[in-house]
C-alpha positions as CSV (number, residue, x, y, z in Angstrom):
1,X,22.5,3.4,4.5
2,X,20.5,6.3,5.9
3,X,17.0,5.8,6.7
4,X,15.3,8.8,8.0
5,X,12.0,7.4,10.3
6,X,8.9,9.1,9.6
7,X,5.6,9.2,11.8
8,X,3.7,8.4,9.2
9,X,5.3,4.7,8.6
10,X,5.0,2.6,11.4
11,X,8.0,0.4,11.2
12,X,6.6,-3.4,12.5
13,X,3.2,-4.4,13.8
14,X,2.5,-6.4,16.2
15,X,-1.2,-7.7,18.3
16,X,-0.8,-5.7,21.2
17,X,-2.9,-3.5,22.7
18,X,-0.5,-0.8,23.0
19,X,-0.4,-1.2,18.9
20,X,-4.0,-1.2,18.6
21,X,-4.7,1.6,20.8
22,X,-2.5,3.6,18.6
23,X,-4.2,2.7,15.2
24,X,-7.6,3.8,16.8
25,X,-6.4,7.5,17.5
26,X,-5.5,8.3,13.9
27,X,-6.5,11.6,12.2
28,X,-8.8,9.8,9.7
29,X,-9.7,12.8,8.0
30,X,-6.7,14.6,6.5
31,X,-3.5,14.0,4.3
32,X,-0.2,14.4,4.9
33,X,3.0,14.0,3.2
34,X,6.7,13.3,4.2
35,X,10.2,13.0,2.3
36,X,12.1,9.6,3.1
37,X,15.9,9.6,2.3
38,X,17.0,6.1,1.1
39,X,20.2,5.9,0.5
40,X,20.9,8.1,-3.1
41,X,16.6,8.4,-3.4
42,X,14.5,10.3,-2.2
43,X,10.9,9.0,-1.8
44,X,8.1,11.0,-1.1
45,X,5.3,8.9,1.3
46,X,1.9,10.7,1.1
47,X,-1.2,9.2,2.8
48,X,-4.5,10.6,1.2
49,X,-8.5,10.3,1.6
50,X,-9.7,8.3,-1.8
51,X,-12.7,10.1,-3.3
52,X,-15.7,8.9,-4.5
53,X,-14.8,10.4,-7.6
54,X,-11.4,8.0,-7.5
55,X,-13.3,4.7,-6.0
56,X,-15.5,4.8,-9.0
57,X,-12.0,3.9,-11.4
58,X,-12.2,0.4,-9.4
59,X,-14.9,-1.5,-10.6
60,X,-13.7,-4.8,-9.7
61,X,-13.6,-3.6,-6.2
62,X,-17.0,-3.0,-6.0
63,X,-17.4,-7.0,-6.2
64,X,-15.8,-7.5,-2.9
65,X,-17.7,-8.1,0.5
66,X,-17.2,-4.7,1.9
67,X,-19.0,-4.9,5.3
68,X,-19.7,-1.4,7.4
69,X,-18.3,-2.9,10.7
70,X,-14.8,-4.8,11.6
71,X,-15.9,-8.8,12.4
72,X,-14.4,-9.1,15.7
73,X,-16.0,-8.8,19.0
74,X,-13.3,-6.8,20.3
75,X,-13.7,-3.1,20.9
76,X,-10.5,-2.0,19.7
77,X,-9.7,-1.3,15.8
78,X,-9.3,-3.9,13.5
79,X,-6.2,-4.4,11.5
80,X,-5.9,-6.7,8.5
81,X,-2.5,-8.5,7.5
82,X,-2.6,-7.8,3.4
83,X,1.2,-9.4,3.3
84,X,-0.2,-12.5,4.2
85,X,-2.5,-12.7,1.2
86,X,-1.0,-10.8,-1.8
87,X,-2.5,-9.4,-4.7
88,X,-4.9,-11.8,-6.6
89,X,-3.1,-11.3,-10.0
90,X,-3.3,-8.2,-12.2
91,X,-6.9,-7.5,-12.3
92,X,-7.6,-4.3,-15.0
93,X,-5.1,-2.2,-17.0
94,X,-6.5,1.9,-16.9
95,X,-5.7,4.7,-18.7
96,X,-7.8,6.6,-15.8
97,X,-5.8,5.9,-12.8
98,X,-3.8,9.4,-12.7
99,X,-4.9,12.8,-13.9
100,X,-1.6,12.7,-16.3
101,X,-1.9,11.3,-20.0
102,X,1.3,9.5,-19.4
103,X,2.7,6.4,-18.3
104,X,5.1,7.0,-15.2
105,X,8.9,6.6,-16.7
106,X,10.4,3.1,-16.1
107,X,13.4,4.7,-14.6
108,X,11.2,6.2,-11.8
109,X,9.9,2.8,-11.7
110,X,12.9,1.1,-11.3
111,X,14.2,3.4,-8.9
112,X,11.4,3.5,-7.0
113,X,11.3,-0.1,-6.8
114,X,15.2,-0.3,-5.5
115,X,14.5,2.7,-2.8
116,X,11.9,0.1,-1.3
117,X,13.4,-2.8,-1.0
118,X,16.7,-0.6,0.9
119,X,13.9,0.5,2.7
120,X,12.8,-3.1,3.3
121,X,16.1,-4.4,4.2
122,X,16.4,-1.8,6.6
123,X,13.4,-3.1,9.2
124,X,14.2,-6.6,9.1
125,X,14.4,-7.6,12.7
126,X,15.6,-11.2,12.3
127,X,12.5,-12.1,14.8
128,X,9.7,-13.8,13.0
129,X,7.5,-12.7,11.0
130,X,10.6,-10.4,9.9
131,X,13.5,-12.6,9.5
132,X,13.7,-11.1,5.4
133,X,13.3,-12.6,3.3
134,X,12.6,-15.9,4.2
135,X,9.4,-14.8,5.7
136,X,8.7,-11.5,3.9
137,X,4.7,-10.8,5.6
138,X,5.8,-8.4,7.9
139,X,3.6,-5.7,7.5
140,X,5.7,-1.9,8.1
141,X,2.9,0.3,7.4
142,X,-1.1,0.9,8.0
143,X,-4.1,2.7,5.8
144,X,-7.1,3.3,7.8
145,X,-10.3,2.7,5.7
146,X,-10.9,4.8,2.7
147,X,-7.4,5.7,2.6
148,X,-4.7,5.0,0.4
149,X,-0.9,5.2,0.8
150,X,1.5,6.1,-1.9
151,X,4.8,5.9,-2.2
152,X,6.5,8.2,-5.4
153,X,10.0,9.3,-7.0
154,X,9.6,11.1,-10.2
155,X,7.1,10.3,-12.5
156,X,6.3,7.1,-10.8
157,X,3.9,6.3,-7.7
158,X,3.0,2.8,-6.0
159,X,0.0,3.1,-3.4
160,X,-2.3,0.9,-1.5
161,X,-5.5,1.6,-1.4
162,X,-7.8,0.5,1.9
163,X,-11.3,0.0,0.2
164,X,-12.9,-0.9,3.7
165,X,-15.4,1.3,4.4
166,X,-15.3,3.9,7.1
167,X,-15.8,2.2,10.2
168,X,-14.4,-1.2,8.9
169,X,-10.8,-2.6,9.2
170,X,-7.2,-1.2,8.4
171,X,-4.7,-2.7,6.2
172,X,-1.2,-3.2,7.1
173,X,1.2,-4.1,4.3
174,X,4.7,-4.4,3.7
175,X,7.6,-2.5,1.5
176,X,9.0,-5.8,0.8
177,X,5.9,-7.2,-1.2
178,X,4.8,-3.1,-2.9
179,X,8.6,-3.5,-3.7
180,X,8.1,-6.8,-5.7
181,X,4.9,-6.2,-7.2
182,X,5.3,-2.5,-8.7
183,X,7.7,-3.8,-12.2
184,X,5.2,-6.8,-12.6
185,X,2.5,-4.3,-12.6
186,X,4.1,-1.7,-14.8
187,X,5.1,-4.5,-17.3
188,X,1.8,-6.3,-17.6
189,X,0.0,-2.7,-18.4
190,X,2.3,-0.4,-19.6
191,X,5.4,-2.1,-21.4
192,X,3.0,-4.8,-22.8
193,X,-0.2,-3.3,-23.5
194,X,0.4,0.3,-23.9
195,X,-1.9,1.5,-20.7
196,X,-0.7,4.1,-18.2
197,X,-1.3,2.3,-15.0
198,X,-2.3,-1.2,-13.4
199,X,-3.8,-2.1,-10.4
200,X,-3.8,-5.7,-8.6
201,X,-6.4,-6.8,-5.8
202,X,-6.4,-8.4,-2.3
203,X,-7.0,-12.5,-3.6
204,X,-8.9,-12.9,0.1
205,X,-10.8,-10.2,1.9
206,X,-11.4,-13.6,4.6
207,X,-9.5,-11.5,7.3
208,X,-10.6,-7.8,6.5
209,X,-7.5,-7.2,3.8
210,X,-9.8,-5.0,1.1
211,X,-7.3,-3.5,-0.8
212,X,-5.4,-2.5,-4.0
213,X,-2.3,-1.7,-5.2
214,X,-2.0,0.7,-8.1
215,X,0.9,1.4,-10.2
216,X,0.6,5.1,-11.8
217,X,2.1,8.1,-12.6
218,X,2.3,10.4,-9.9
């Protein structure tokens, strides 16, 4: 299997200093976009500002204790563990989640869905927190605050969305769990009620983890 590394992934995460350091010197104010080869996919990982515009589609996480400033008293940046809390069930169906009028295909879907889990399989370090699957909260990627981080192939995108505030904490999360959850979400909304796209929520913001994860078309 070929696995091409990207910057823009950070492959494990661990509370270091050297780690922390590095989350605090990201470029928080453009996007960027690479292509990942997994073995016969092709995924394309873009990591994007969220507008206003777009943060207005989430009501329900407007509900959430969104404080301006990380709880910690350390200095360095903040970075919440979303693997270890999972999304809180399938919170709204929208047919406003993607600028499209369609649903993304289920074969995208599906193959989108395989591509991740390779990918997955492919940073499992046998160490814990990453012995897969047994302990699958190993968290391979970060969104700063107000960020979100998609993952797409074809029609269909996956992407976790950091509804901290600016100044607040990241969110790490893991391919394993986006892998798992992106078929639950597209059968819930799309096969069973007709929408176009689902998102789920964080089920404990206790620890910083403020997030979504939307299933859409691209």
């Amino acid at each position: 299997m070929r696995v091409f590394a990207i910057t823009s992934i950070i492959a494990s995460i661990i509370a270091s200093l050297g780690v922390l350091t590095a989350v605090a010197n990201v470029d928080r104010s453009v996007s960027n976009a690479q292509a990942v080869t997994i073995g016969d996919h092709t995924i394309t990982v873009t990591t994007v500002p969220v507008t206003p515009a777009r943060l207005a589609k989430f009501p329900a996480a407007n509900t959430r204790n969104r404080s301006s400033t990380p709880q910690t008293s350390l200095t360095k940046r903040v970075v919440g563990n979303g693997c270890e809390v999972g999304c809180g069930g399938n919170d709204f169906c929208s047919n406003d989640l993607s600028l499209s009028p369609d649903p993304p295909l289920l074969a995208d879907c599906q193959s989108l869905r395989a591509a991740l889990f390779q990918l997955a399989l492919s940073e499992v370090t046998n160490t814990f927190p990453c012995n897969f699957p047994n302990s699958p909260s190993c968290p391979n990627f970060i969104v700063p605050p107000g960020f979100e981080q998609i993952y797409s192939l074809g029609t269909c995108a996956v992407g976790l969305i950091n509804f901290n505030p600016v100044g607040g904490p990241d969110v790490a999360f893991c391919h394993y769990l986006m892998a798992g959850t992106l078929l639950s979400l597209f059968t819930s909304c799309v096969t069973n009620l007709g929408f176009t796209g689902s998102i789920c929520f964080s089920n404990s913001n206790d620890l910083g983890v403020n997030w979504g994860l939307e299933v859409r078309h691209v």
